[in-house]
N, C-alpha and C positions, 0 to 999 in steps of 0.2 A: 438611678432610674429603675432599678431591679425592684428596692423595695417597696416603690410604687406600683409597680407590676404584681406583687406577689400581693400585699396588700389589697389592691383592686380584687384580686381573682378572688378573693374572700370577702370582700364587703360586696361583691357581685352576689355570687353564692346566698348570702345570710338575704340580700335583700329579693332574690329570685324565688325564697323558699317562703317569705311571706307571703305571696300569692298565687293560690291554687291554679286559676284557670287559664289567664293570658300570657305564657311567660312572654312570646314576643312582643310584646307590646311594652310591657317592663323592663324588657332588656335594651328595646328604642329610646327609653322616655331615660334608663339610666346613662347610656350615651351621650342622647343628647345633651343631658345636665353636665357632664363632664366638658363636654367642648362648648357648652356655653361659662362656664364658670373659666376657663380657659380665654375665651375669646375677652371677657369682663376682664379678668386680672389680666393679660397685658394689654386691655385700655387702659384701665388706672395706672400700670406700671410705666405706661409712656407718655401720661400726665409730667413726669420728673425727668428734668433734663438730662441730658446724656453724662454729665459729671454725675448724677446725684443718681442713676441709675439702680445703683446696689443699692443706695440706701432707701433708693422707694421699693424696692423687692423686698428687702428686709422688714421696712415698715409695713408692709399688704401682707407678707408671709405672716410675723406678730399677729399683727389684727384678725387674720383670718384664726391663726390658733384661739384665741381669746375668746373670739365668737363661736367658735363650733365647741370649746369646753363648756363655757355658759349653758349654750344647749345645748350639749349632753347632759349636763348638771339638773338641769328643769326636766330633759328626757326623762332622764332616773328617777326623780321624784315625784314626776307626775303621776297623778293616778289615772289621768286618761291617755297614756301612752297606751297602746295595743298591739304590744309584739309579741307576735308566736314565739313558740321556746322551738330552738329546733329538735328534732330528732335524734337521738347518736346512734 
C-alpha cells in the first residue's frame, strides 16, 4: 500500500502542474476518479465467485495493466497529446 501512496503523491503532483488556474477543482475530479475506478473494480471483482476470487483480481489486475500500457504507448506517440514539461 506504501507504494501506492508514494506513487499517487506524484502522479498527483505531475497532474496538478498541468493546470494553471483551478487546482481545486482538479484535485476533486482526480479523487473522485480514483474512488470511482475503485468502486468499478470491485464490482467486476465480485462478478467471480468466492473460490475464483483471486483469480478474477488477477485477471482485472492483467487487463487493467494492458490497457493503461496501450495507452501510454498511443500517449507517447501521439502528436496530439499536450503535456506540459514540468519545471525543475
Amino acid at each position: 500500500m506504501q507504494v501506492v501512496q508514494l506513487v499517487g503523491l506524484y502522479t498527483t503532483n505531475i497532474l496538478l502542474a498541468q493546470n494553471d488556474r483551478d487546482a481545486g477543482s482538479a484535485s476533486a475530479l482526480i479523487n473522485f476518479s480514483v474512488n470511482i475506478f475503485g468502486v468499478v473494480g470491485m464490482g467486476l471483482v465480485s462478478l467471480f465467485s468466492v473460490q475464483d476470487y483471486a483469480f478474477g483480481l488477477g485477471a482485472l489486475l492483467l487487463a487493467s495493466i494492458v490497457i493503461i500500457a496501450l495507452l501510454w504507448a498511443y500517449l507517447l506517440t501521439s502528436k496530439k497529446a499536450h503535456i506540459k514539461e514540468l519545471e525543475s
